[in-house]
C-alpha positions as CSV (number, residue, x, y, z in Angstrom):
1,X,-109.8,-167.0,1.0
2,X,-105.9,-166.6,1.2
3,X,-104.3,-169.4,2.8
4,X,-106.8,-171.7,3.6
5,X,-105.5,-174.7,5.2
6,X,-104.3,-177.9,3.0
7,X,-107.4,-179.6,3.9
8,X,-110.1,-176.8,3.3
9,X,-108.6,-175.7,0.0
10,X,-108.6,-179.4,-1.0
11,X,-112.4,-179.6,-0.2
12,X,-112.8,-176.0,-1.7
13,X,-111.8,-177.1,-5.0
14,X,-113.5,-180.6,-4.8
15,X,-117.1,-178.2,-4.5
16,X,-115.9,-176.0,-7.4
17,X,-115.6,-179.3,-9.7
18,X,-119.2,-180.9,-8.0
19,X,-120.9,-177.8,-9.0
20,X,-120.2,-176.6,-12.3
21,X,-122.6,-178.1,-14.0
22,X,-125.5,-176.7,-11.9
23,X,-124.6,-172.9,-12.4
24,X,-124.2,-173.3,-15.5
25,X,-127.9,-173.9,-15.8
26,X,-128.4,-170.6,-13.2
27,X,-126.7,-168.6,-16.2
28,X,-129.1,-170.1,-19.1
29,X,-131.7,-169.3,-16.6
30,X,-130.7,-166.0,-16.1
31,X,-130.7,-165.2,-19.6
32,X,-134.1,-166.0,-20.3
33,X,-135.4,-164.3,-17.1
34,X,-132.9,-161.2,-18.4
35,X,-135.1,-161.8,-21.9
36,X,-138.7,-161.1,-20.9
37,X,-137.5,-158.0,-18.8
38,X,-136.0,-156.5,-21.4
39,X,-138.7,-157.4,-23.4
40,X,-140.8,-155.3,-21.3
41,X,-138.7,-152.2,-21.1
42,X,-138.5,-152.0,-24.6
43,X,-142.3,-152.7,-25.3
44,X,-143.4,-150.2,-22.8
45,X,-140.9,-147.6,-24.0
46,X,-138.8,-147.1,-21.0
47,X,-137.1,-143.2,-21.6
48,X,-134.8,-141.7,-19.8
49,X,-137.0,-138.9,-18.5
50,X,-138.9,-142.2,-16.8
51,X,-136.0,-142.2,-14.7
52,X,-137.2,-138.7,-13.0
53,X,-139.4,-139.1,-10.0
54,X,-142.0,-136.6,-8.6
55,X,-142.4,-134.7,-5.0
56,X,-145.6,-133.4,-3.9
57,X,-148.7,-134.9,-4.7
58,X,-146.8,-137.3,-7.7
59,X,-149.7,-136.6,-10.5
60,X,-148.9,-137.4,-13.8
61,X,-146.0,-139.2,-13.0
62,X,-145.5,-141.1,-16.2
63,X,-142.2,-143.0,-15.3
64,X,-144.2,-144.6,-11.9
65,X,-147.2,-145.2,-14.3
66,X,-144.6,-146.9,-17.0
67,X,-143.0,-149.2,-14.7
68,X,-145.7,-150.3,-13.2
69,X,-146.7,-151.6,-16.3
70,X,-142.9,-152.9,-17.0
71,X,-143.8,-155.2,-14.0
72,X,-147.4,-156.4,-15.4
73,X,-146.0,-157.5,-18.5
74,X,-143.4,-159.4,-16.7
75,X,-145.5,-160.8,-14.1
76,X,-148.4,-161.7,-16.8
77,X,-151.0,-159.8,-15.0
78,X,-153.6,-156.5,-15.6
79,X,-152.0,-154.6,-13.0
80,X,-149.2,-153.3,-10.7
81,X,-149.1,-151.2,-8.0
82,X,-144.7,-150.7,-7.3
83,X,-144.1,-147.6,-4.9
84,X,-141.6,-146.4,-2.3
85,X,-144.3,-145.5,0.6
86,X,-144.0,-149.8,1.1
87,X,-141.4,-150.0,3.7
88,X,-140.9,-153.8,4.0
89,X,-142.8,-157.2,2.7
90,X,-144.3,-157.3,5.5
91,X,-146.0,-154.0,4.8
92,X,-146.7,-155.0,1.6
93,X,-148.4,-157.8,1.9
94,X,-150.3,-156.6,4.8
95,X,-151.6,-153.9,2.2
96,X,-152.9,-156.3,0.0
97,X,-154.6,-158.5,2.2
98,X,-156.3,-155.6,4.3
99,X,-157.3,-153.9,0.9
100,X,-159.2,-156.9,-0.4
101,X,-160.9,-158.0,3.0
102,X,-163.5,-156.5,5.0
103,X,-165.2,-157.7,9.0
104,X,-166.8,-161.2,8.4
105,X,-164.0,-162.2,5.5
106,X,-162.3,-165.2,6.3
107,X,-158.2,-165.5,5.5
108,X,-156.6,-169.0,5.1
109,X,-153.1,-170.2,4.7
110,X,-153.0,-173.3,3.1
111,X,-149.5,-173.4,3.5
112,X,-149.1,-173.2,7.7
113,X,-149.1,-171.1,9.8
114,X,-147.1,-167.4,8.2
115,X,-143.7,-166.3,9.2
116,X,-143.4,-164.2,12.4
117,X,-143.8,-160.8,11.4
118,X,-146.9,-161.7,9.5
119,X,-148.7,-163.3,12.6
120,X,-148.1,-159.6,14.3
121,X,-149.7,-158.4,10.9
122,X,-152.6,-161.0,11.1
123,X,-153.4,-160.3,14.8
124,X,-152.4,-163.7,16.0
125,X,-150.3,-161.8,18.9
126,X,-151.4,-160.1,21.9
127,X,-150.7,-156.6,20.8
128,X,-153.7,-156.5,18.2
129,X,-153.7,-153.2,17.7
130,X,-154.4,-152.0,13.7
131,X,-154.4,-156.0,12.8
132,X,-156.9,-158.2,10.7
133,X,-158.6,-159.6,13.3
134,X,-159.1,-156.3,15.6
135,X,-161.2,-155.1,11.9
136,X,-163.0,-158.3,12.4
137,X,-161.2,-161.0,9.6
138,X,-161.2,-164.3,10.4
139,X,-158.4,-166.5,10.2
140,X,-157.3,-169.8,9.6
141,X,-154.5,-172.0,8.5
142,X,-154.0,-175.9,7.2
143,X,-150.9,-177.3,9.2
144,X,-148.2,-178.9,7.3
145,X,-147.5,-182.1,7.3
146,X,-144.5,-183.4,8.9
147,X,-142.6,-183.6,5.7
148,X,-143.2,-180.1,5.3
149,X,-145.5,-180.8,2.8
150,X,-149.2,-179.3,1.9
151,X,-151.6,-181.8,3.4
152,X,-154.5,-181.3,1.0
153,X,-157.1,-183.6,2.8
154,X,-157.0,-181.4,5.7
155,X,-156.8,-178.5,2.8
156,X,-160.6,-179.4,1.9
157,X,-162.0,-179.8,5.0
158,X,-160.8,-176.3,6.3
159,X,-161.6,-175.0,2.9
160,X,-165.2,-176.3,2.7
161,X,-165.8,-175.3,6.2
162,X,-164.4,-171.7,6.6
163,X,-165.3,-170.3,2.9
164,X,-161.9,-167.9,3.1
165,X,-162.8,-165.0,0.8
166,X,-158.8,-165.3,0.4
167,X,-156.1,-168.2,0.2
168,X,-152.6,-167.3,0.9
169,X,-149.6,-169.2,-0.1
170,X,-146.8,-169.0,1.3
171,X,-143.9,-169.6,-1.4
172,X,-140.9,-169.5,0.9
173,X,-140.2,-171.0,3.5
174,X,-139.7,-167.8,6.5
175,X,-137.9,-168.8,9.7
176,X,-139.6,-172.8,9.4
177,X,-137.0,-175.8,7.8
178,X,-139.6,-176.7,5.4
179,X,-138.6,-176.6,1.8
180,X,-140.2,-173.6,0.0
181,X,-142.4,-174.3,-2.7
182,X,-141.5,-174.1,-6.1
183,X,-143.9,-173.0,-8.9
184,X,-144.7,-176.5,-10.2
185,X,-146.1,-177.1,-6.5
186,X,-147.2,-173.3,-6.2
187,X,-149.3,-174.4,-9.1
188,X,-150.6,-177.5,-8.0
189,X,-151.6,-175.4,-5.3
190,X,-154.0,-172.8,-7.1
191,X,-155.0,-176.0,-9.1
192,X,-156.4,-177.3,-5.7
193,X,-157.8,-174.3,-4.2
194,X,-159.7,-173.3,-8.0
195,X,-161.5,-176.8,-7.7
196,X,-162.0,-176.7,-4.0
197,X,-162.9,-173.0,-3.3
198,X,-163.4,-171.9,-6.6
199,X,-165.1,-168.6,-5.2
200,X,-161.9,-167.8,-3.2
201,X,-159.4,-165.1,-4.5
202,X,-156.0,-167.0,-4.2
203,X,-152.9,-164.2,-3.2
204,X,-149.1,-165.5,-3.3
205,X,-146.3,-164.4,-0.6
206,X,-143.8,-163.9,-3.2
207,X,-141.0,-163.0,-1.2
208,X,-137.3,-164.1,-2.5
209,X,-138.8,-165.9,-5.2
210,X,-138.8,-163.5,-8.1
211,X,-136.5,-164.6,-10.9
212,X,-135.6,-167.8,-9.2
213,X,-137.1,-170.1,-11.9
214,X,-138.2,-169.1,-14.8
215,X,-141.9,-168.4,-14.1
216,X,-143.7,-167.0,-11.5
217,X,-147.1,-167.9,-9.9
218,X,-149.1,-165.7,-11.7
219,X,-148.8,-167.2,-15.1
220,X,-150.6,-169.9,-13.3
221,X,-153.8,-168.6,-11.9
222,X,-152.6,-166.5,-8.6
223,X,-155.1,-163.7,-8.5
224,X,-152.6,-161.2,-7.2
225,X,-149.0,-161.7,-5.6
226,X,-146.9,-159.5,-3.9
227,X,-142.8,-158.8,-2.8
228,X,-140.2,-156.6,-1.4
229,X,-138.3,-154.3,-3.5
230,X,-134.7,-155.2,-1.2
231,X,-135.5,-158.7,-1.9
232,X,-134.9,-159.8,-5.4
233,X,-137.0,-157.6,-7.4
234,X,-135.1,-154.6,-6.5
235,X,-131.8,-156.0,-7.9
236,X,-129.5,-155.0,-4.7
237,X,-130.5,-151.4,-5.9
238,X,-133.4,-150.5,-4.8
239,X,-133.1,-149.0,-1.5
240,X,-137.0,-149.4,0.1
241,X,-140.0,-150.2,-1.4
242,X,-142.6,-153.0,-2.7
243,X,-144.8,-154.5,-5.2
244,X,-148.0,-155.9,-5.7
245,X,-149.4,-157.3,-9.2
246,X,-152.6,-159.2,-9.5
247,X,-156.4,-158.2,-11.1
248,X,-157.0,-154.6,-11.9
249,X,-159.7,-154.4,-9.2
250,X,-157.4,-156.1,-6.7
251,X,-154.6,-153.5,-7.2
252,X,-157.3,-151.0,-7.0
253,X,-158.5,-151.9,-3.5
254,X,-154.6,-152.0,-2.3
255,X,-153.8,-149.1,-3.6
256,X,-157.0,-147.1,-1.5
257,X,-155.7,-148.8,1.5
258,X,-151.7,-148.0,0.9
259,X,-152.9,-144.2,0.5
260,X,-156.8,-143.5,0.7
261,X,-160.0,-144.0,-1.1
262,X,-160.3,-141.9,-4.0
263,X,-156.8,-141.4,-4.3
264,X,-155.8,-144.9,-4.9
265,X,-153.0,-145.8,-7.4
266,X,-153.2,-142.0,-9.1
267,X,-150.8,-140.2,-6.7
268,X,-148.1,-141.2,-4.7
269,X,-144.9,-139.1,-4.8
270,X,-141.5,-141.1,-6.3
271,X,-139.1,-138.9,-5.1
272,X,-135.9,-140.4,-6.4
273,X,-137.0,-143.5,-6.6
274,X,-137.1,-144.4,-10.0
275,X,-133.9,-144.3,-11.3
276,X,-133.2,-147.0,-8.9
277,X,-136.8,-149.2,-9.3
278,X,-135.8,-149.1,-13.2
279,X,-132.3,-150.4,-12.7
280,X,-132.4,-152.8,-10.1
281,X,-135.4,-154.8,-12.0
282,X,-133.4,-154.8,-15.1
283,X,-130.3,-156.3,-12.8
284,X,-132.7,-158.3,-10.7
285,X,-132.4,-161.4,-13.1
286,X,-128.1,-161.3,-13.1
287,X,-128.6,-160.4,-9.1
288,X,-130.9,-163.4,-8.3
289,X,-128.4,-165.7,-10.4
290,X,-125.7,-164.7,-8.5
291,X,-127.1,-165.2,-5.1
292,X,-128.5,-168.7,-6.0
293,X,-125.4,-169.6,-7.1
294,X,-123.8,-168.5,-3.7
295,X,-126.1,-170.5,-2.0
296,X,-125.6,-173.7,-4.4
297,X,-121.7,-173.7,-3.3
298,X,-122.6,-173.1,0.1
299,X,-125.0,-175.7,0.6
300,X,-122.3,-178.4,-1.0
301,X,-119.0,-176.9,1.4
302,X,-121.3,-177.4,4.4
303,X,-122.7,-180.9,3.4
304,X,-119.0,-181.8,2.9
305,X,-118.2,-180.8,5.9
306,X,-121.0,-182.3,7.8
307,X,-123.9,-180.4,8.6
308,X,-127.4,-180.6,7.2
309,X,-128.8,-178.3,4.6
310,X,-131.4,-177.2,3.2
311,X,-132.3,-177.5,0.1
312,X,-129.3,-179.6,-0.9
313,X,-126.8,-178.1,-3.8
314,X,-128.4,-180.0,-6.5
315,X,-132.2,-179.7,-5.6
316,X,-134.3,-177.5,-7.4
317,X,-133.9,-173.6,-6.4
318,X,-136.9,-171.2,-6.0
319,X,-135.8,-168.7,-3.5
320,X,-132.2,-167.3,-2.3
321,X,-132.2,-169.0,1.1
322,X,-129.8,-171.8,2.1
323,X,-130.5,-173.7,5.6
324,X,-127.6,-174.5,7.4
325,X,-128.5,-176.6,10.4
326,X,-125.6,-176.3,13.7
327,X,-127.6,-178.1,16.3
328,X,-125.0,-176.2,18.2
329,X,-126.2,-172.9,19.4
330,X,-122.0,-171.5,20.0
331,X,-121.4,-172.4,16.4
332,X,-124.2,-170.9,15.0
333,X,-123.4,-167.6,16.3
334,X,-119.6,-167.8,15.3
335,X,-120.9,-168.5,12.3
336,X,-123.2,-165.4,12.0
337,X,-120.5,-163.4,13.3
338,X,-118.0,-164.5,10.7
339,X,-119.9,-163.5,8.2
340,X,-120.2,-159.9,9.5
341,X,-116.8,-159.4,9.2
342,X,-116.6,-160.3,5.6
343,X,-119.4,-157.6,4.8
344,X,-118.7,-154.7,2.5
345,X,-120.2,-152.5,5.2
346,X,-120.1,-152.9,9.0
347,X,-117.3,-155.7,9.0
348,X,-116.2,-154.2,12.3
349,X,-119.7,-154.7,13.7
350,X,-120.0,-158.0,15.9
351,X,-124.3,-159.0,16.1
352,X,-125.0,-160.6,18.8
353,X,-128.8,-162.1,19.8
354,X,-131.0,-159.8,20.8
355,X,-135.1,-159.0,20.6
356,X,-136.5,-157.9,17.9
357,X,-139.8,-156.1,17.0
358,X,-142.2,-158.9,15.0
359,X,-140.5,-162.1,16.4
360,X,-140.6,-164.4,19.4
361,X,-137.1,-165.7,19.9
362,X,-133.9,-163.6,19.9
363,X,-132.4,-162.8,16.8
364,X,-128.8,-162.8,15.5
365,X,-128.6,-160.9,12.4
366,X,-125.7,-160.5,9.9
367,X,-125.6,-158.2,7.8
368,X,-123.3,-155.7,6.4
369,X,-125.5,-154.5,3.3
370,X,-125.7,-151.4,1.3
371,X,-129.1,-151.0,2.1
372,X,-130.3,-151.4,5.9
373,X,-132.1,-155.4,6.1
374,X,-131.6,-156.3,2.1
375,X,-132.2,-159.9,1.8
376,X,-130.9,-159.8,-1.8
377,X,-127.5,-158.9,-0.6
378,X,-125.2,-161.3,1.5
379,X,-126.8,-161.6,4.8
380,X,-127.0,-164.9,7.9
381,X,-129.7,-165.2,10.3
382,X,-131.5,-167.3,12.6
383,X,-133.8,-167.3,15.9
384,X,-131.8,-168.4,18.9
385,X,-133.6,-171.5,19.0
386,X,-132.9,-175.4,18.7
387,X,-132.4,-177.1,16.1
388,X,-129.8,-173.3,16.0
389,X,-130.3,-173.0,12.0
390,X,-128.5,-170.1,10.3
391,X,-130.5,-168.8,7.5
392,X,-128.3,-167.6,5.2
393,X,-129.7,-165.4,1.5
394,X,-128.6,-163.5,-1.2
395,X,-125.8,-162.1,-2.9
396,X,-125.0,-159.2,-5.3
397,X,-121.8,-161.4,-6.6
398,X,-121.0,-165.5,-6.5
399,X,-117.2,-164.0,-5.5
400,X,-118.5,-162.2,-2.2
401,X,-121.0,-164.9,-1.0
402,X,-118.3,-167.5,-1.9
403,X,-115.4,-166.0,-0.4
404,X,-117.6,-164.9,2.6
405,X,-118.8,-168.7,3.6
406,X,-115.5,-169.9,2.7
407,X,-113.7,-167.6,5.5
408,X,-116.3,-168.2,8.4
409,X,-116.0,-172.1,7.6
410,X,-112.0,-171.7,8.1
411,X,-112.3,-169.2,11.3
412,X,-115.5,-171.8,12.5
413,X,-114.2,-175.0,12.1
414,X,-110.2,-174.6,11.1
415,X,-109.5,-172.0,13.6
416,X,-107.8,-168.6,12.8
């Protein structure tokens, strides 16, 4: 951010002034959500020989047992299931929704149709090899409204009619410009589906939403939920792995199908994994606060400067992305490459669009992280597709994720 010209630095300070007030709040926020996890750690009696994983068959791992009952308490639910063999959300969730559905079960979405890599999950692409629908799961969605919006008439018909033996909701918003959902709507949500379907179990996509607001959709009724562990709840530390909490018996049924039946949530090696799972929830909290307040500045620069964003710097937060809208498919990837070369690793690296396994459109990925696709650290991307949107998340510090947007803007727009 040295020498910015006259007129960026002028508009630099003019966002520092707008926003003040709004991460200020992110800090008060952070400190409660830093509360109830400590809270936890010290209820549950977190020692430091927790820290030490197991190899082998990981029986009697007390430390894996312990913090998975460090994330129930936060989470307000019976049960956790928080291992290293989850490689990605995706995985995760795929986990929990093929544990807890068998051939004839119907899966809805009431929130449209999933992100990419979850339609390759689903089987809603031609390779259905391993998928839902290949063991015989139905599926179904209710489309969105043009708004973005749930559209809860349609909701009751498709609810009514297909009996899902599970609802899915989708709390952020993926590669769509919809808004994601925050937990007040999250809630209404489960609200809906407990009077519509109350025999259907009700599952959450929790993915960048831990520790965003200050309570999570299982205090309100979600059966069972589920994240990544190099999203939020990791902290920036964690270097793989995932989580599901929910009902005992829900966690049960995961757990057979992350390893096998019998086995279920009693083995599962943690290697060196703990140390890291421990720390990075206790950061998650400070780490989330940061990144929103990354995005917060970045989404009032790039309003001043003209583009459209999404959501807007004073709109309510409940994830870490930040739409930024190009319409101009040159810019977008200048953009994406700019921000490469203020990474902390890789800054020499220039992405360019390419394939990539679980999605349609090419890709452009930045991301010089730590830890290979970490969502909670700084990173841009976006399908090379109109209207050419840069999807842009995390942050383990305000500094880097303010100092990063502010030097792609001046190479982007201000020239070199």
């Amino acid at each position: 951010m040295n020498n910015l010209p006259e007129e960026l630095a002028k508009i630099v300070k003019e966002v520092d002034e707008q926003i003040a007030g709004r991460l200020h709040e992110i800090d008060e926020q952070v400190i409660y959500n830093q509360a109830k996890v400590l809270e936890a750690f010290v209820d549950n009696a977190v020692a430091e020989s927790d820290l030490k994983g197991t190899n082998g068959y990981g029986d009697d791992d007390e430390g894996r047992d312990k913090l998975e009952r460090v994330y129930a308490q936060v989470f307000h639910t019976e049960d956790a299931l928080v291992r290293p063999q989850f490689v990605s959300g995706t995985h995760t969730l795929a986990t929990a929704l093929d544990g807890n559905l068998v051939p004839g079960d119907t899966l809805t979405y009431l929130t449209g149709m999933p992100y990419d890599t979850l339609q390759h999950a689903i089987g809603l692409t031609p390779d259905k090899a391993g998928t839902l629908i290949e063991k015989g799961v139905k599926f179904s969605y209710v489309p969105l409204k043009e708004d973005g919006s749930v559209d809860f008439e349609e909701g009751e018909k498709i609810l009514k009619r297909d009996q899902p033996k599970i609802v899915a909701i989708q709390r952020s918003r993926g590669y769509d410009t919809r808004e994601s959902f925050p937990v007040a709507k999250v809630k209404g949500m489960i609200d809906f589906i407990k009077e519509v379907s109350p025999q259907s179990l009700i599952f959450v996509d929790n993915c960048y939403g831990e520790f965003s607001e200050k309570h999570e959709p299982t205090e309100y009724g979600a059966d069972f939920m589920a994240g990544s562990l190099i999203k939020n709840a990791g902290g920036g530390i964690a270097q793989t792995g995932g989580y599901i909490v929910g009902r005992k018996d829900l966690i049960h049924r995961a757990a057979s199908r992350l390893f096998a039946p019998g086995i279920s949530d009693s083995e599962g090696p943690t290697l060196n994994s703990l140390h890291e799972f421990y720390e990075g929830f206790f950061l998650a909290p400070n780490v989330t606060g940061e990144a929103i307040k990354g995005m917060i500045y970045s989404a009032a620069l790039m309003e001043k400067l003209g583009f459209d964003v999404s959501p807007k710097w004073d709109a309510p937060r409940t994830d870490l992305i930040e739409l930024i809208t190009f319409n101009d498919k040159e810019k977008m990837i200048k953009f994406c490459q700019e921000v490469q070369k203020n990474s902390p690793v890789d800054s020499f690296v220039t992405p360019i669009p390419s394939h990539m396994r679980g999605y349609e459109d090419e890709v452009i990925m930045a991301g010089g992280t730590f830890v290979s696709g970490s969502t909670v650290e700084f990173s841009a991307d976006g399908p090379i597709r109109p209207p050419y949107a840069v999807y842009m998340q995390g942050g383990l510090t305000y500094a880097h994720d303010k100092i990063a947007v502010t030097n792609a803007v001046k190479s982007v727009l201000f020239g070199d």
